[in-house]
C-alpha positions as a Markdown table, in Angstrom:
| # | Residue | x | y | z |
|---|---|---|---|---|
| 1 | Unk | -34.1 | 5.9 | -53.0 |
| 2 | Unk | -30.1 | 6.3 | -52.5 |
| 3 | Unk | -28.0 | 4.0 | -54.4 |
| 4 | Unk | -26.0 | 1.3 | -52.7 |
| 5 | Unk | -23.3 | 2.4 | -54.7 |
| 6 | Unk | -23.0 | 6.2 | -53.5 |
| 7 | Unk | -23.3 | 5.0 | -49.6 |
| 8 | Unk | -20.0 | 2.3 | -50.1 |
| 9 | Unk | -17.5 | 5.6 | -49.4 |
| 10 | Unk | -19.4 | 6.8 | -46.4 |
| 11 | Unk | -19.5 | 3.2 | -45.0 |
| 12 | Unk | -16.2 | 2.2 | -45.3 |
| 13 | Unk | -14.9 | 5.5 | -43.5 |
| 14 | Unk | -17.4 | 4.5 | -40.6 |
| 15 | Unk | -16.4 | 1.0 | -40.7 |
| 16 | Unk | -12.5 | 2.4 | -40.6 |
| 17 | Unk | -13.3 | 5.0 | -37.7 |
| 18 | Unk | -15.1 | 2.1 | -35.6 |
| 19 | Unk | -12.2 | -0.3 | -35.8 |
| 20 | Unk | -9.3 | 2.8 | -34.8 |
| 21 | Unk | -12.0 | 3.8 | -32.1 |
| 22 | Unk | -12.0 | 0.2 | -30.9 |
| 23 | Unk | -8.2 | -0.7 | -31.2 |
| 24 | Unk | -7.8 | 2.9 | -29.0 |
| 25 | Unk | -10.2 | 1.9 | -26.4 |
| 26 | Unk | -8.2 | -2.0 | -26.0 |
| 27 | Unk | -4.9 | 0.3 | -25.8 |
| 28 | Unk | -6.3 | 2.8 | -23.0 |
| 29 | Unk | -7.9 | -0.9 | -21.1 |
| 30 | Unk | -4.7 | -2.3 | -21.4 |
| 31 | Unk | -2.7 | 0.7 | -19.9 |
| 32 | Unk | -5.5 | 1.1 | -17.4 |
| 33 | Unk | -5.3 | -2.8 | -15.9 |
| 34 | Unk | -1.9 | -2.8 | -15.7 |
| 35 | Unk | 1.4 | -2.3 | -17.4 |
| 36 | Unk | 1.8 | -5.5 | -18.7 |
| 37 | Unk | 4.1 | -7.0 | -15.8 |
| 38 | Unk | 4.3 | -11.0 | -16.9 |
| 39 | Unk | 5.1 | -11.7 | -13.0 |
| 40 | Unk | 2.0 | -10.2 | -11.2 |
| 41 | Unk | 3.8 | -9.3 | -8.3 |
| 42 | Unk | 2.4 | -5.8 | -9.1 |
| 43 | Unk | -0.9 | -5.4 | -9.4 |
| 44 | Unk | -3.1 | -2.7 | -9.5 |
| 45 | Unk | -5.9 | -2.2 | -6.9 |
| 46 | Unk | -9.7 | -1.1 | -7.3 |
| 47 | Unk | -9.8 | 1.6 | -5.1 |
| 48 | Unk | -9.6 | 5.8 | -5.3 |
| 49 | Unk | -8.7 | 7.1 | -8.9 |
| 50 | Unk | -8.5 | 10.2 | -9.6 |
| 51 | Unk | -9.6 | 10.9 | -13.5 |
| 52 | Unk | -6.4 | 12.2 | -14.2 |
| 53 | Unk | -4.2 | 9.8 | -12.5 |
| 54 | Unk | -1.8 | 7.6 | -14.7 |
| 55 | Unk | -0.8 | 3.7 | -13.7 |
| 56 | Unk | 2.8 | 5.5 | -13.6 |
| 57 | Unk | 1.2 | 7.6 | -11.1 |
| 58 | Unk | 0.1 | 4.8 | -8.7 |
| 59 | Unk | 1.5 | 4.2 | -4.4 |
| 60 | Unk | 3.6 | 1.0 | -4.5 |
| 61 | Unk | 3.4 | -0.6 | -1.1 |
| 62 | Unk | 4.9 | -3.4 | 0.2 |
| 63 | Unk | 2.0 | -5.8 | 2.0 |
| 64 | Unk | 3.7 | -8.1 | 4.4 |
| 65 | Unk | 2.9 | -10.6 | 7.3 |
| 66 | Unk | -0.4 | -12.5 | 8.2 |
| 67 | Unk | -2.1 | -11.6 | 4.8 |
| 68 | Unk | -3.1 | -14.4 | 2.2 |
| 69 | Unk | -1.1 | -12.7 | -0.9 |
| 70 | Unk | 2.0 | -10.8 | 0.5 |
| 71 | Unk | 3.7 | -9.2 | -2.3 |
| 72 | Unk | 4.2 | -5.8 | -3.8 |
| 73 | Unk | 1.2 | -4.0 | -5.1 |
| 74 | Unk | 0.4 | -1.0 | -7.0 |
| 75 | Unk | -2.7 | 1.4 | -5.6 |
| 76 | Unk | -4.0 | 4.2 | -6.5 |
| 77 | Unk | -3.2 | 7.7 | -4.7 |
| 78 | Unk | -5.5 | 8.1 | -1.8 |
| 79 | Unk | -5.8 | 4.6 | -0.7 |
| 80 | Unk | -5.9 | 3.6 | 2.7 |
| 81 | Unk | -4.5 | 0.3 | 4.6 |
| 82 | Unk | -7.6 | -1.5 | 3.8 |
| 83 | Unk | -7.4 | -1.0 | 0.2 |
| 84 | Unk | -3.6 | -2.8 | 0.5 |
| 85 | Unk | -4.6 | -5.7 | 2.9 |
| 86 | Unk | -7.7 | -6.4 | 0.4 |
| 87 | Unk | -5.5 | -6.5 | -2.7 |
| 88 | Unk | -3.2 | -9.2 | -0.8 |
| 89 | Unk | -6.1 | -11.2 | -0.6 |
| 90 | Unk | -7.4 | -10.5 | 3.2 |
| 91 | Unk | -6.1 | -11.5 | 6.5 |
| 92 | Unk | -4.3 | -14.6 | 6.9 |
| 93 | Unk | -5.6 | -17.0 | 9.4 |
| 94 | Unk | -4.6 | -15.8 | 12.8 |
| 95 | Unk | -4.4 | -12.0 | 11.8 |
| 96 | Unk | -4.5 | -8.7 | 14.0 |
| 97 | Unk | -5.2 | -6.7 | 11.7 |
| 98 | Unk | -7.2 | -4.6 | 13.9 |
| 99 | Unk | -3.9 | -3.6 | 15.4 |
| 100 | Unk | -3.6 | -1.3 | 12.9 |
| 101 | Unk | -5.6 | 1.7 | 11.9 |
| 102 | Unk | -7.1 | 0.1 | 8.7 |
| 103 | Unk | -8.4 | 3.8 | 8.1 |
| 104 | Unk | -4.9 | 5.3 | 7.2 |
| 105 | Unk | -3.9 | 6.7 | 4.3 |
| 106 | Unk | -0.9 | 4.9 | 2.7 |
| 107 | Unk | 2.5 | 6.5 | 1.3 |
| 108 | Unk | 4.6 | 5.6 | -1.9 |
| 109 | Unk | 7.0 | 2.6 | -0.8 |
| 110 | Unk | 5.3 | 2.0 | 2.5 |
| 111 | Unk | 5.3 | -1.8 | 3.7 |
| 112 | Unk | 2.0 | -2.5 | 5.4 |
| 113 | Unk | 2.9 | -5.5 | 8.2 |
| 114 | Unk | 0.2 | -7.3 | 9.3 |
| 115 | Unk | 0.5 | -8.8 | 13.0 |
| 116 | Unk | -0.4 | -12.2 | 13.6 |
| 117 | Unk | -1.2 | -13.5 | 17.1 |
| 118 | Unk | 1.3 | -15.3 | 17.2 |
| 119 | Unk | 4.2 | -13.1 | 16.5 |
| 120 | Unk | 6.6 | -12.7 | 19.2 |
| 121 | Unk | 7.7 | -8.6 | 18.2 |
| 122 | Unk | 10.2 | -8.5 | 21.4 |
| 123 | Unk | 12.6 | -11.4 | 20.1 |
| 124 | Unk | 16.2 | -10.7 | 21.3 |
| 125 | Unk | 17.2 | -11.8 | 17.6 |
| 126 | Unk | 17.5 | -8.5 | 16.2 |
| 127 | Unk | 16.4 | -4.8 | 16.2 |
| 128 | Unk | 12.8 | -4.4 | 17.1 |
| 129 | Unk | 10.2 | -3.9 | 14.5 |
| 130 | Unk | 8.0 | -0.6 | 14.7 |
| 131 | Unk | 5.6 | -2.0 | 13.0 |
| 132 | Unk | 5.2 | -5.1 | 15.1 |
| 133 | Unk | 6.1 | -4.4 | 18.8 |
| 134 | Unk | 3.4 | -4.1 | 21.6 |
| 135 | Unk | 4.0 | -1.4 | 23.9 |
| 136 | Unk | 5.6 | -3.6 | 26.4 |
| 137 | Unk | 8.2 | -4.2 | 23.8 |
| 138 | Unk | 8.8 | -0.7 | 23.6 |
| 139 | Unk | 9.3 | 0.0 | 26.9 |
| 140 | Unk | 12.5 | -2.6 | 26.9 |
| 141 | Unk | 14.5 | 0.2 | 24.8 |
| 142 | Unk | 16.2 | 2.3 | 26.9 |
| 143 | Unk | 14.7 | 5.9 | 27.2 |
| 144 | Unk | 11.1 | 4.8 | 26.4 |
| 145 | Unk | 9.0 | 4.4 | 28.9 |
| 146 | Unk | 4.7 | 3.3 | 29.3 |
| 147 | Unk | 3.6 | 7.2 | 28.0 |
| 148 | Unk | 6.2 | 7.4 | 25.1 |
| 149 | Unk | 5.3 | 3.6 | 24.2 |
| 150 | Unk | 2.0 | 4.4 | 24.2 |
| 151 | Unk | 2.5 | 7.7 | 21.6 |
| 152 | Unk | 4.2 | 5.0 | 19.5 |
| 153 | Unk | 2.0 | 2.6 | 19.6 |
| 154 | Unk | -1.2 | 5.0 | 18.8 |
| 155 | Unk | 1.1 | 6.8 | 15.8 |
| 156 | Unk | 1.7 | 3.3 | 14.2 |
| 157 | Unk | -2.3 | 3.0 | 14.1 |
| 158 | Unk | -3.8 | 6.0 | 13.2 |
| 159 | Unk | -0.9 | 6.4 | 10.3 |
| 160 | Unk | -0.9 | 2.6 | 9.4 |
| 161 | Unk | 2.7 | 1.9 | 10.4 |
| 162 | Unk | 6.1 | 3.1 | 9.5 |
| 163 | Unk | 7.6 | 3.2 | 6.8 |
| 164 | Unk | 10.5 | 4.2 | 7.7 |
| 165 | Unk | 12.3 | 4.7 | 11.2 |
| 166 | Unk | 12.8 | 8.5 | 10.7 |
| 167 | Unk | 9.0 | 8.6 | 11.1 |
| 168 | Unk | 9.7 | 8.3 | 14.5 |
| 169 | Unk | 10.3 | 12.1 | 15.0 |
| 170 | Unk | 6.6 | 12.6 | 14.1 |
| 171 | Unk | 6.0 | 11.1 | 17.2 |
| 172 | Unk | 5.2 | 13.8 | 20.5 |
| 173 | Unk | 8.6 | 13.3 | 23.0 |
| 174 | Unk | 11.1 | 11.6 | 20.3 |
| 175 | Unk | 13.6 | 14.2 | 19.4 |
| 176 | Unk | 16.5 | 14.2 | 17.0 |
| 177 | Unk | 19.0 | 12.8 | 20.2 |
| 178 | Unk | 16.9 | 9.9 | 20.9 |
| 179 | Unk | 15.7 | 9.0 | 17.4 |
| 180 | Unk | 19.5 | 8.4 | 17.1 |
| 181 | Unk | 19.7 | 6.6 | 20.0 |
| 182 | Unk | 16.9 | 4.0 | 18.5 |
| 183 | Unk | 17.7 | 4.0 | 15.2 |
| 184 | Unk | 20.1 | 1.1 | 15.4 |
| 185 | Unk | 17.8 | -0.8 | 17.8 |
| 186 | Unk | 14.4 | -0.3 | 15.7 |
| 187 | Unk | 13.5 | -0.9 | 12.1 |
| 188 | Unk | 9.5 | 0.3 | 10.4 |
């Protein structure tokens, strides 16, 4: 039999190497949820991590309009506009979201504007809203008629908006001339 005596050493290191084991793992869980912002307007979501990935390394998109949580909230590279309209809690009441192209991968700093039914996109109040305006809406700006509408339309949903109004060179028949022509009329 093995003295209590000459097992003390080993069973203090192992108690010693199981307590900095678990402080490391409640650092890394920390870091992991979230970087310790007090406000929780950024928050991090559930979706596609890669195993390398940092927090730092997160999309921060801006999820606006007919949602139940519209804020700013941090997502992991890769995820798509569902993954943002889930973290802001789901469609608001009255929601389109099947306006957009829920299937589209999101960029860094992209605000993700969910239509209600509601929403009146063509309001003579200001510049129109890319992310908002029916095709008929487009149509009222001069140089854009039903086909280029259309393109607009269809390259808002399968890219999940704008997030920018540059984007709209990306579009098939909007050249540098008339993406200056709408760039003080439109905004993503």
């Amino acid at each position: 039999m093995i003295p209590v005596d000459a097992l003390r050493p080993w069973i203090n290191r192992s108690l010693l190497g199981y307590a900095a084991i678990a402080v490391l793992l409640a650092v890394a869980g920390w870091r992991l949820v979230g970087d310790g912002d007090p406000g929780g307007q950024l928050v991090d979501a559930p979706s596609v991590v890669d195993a390398g990935s940092s927090p730092r390394a997160r999309l921060v998109v801006h999820v606006a309009g007919a949602v139940r949580r519209p804020g700013i909230y941090r997502l992991a590279p890769g995820a798509r506009v569902h993954d943002a309209l889930r973290r802001a809690g789901g469609p608001a009441p009255g929601a389109r979201a099947d306006r957009l192209n829920l299937a589209a991968p999101l960029q860094d700093g992209q605000q993700v504007l969910i239509p209600a039914e509601d929403d009146d996109a063509g309001a003579d109040d200001g510049p129109l809203s890319l992310s908002r305006a029916t095709a008929r809406d487009l149509e009222d700006l001069d140089g854009i008629g039903p086909a280029l509408a259309a393109r607009i339309v269809e390259h808002r949903r399968d890219r999940g908006g704008f997030a920018s109004v540059d984007q709209l060179a990306d579009v098939p028949g909007i050249g540098p001339t008339r993406l200056e022509a709408l760039r003080q009329r439109v905004v993503p």
